[in-house]
C-alpha positions as CSV (number, residue, x, y, z in Angstrom):
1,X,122.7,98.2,105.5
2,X,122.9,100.9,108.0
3,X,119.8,102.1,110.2
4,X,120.3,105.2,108.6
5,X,120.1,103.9,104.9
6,X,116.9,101.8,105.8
7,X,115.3,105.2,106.9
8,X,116.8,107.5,104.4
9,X,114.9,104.8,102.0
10,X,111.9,104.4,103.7
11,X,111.3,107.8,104.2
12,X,111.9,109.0,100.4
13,X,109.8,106.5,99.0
14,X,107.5,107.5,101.6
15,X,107.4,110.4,100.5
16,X,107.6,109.8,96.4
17,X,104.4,107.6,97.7
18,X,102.6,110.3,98.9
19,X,103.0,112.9,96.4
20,X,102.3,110.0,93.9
21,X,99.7,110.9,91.1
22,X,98.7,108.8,88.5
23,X,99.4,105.8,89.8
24,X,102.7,103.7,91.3
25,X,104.9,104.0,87.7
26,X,104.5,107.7,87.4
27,X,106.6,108.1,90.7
28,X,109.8,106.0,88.8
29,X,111.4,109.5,88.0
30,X,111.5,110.1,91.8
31,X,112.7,106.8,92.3
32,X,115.6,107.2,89.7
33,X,116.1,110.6,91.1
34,X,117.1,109.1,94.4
35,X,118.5,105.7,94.1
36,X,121.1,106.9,91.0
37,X,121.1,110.4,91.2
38,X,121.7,111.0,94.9
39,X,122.9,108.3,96.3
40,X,124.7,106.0,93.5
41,X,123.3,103.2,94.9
42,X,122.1,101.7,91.2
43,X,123.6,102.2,87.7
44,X,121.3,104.1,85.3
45,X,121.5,100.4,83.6
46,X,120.8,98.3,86.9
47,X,117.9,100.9,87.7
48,X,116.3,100.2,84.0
49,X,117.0,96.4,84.1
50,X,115.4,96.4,87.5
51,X,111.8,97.9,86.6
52,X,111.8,96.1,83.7
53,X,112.6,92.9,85.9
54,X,110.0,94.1,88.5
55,X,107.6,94.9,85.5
56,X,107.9,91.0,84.6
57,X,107.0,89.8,87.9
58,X,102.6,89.0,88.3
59,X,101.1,91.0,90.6
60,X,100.8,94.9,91.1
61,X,103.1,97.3,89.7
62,X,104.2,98.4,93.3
63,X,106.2,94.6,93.7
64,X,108.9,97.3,91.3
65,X,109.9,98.7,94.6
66,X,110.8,95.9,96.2
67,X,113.0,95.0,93.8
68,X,114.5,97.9,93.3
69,X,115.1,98.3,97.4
70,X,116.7,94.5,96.9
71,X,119.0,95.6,93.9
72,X,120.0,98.7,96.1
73,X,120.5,97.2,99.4
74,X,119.0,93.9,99.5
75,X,116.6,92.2,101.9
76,X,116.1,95.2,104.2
77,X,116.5,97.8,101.3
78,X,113.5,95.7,99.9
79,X,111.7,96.1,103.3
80,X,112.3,99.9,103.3
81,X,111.4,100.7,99.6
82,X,108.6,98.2,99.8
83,X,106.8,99.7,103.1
84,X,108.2,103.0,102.3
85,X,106.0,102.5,99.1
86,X,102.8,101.0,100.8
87,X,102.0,102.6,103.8
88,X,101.4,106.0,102.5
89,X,99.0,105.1,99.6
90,X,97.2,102.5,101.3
91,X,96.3,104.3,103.8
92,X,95.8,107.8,101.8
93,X,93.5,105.2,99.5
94,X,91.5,104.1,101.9
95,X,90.1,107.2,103.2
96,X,90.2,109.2,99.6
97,X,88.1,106.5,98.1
98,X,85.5,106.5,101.2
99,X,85.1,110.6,100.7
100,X,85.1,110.1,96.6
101,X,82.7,107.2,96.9
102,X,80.8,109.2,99.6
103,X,80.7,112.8,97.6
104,X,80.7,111.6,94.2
105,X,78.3,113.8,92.2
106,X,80.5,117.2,94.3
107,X,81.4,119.6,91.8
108,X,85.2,119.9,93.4
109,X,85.4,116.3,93.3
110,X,84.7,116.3,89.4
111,X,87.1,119.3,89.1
112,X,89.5,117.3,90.9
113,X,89.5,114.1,89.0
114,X,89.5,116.7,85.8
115,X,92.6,118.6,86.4
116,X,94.5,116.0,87.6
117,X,94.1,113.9,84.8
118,X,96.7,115.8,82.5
119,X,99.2,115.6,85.4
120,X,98.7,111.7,85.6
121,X,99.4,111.6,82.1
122,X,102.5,113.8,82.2
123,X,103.9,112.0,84.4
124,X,103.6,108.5,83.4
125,X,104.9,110.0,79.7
126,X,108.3,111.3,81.7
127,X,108.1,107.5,82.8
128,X,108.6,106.3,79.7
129,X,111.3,108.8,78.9
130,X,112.9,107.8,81.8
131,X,112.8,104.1,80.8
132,X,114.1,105.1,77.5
133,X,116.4,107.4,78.4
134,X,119.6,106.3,76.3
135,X,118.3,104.7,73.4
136,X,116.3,107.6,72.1
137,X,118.1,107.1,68.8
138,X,117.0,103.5,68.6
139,X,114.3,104.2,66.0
140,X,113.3,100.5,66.4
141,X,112.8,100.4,70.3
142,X,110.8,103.8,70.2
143,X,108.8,102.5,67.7
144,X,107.6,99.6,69.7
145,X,107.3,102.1,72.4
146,X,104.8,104.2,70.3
147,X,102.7,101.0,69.0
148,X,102.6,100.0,72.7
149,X,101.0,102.9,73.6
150,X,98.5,102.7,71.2
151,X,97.5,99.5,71.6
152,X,97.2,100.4,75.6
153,X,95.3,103.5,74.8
154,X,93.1,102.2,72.3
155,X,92.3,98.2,73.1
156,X,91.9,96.2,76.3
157,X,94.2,93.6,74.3
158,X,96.2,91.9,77.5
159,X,99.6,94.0,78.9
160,X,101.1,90.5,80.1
161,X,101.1,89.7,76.6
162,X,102.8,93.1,75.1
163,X,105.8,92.5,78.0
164,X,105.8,89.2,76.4
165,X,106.1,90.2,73.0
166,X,108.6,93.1,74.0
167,X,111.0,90.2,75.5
168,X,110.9,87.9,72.8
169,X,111.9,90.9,70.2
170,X,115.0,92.0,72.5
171,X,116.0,88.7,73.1
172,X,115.8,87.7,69.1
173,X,117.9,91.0,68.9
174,X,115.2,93.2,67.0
175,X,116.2,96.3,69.2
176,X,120.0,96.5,68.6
């Protein structure tokens, strides 16, 4: 890896980090944007099979970074897209949660966490497009998809265990 791909990678996902909202998997479509789109660095197939590794792994959603840096470029690929990734948002969540915690009752503060809600949302659903981007005619898969989301929406029943149940139907072949 050059110096100049491990900057060109830290400084996009710094920036994907920063402009971030909703959360770490509603900034995937800048992710895809960059590491297929621009600079051919993953397949549409290795970008996929990557989050869906990454979304396997226990810990935080933000670990899907690092892998997809190490898929792209490897150990200092991981490095960039992984502190790339951090910096920004830890340090943006520090201080926003220290003025939300300290202004709470603020009537811009309410309006805030109102209007961006619908953004959050958006984006997380053009995640899921993303993620499903070629199999949109695969009744089967976007059925799961839809009774995923429910269950998310509607229960506190246990993600690890929906991932889990997702993997044993595509490996029993359910989804072809």
């Amino acid at each position: 890896m050059t110096p100049a791909l491990f900057l060109l990678m830290f400084g996009h996902f710094f920036l994907i980090s920063i402009f971030a909202i909703g959360g770490f998997m509603a900034s995937l479509p800048g992710m895809y944007s960059f590491l297929v789109e621009s600079s051919g660095l993953l397949t549409p197939e290795q970008f996929a099979a990557t989050v869906a590794f990454g979304q396997s792994l226990p810990g935080p959603n933000v670990l899907i970074a690092a892998v997809l840096g190490w898929a792209a470029a490897g150990p200092l690929g991981c490095l960039a897209t992984f502190a790339g990734t951090c910096v920004p948002f830890t340090l943006i969540a520090l201080y926003a949660g220290r003025f939300v915690r300290n202004h709470a009752d603020s009537k811009n503060i309410k309006a805030y966490k109102a209007g961006l809600a619908p953004v959050a949302i958006g984006l997380l659903f053009a995640t899921g497009y993303l993620l499903l981007q070629g199999n949109l005619d695969n009744y089967k898969l976007l059925l799961w998809a839809a009774t995923v989301t429910i269950i998310v929406w509607k229960t506190k029943f246990p993600l690890i265990l929906l991932i889990a149940a997702g993997g044993i139907l595509g490996v029993l072949g359910i989804f072809n």
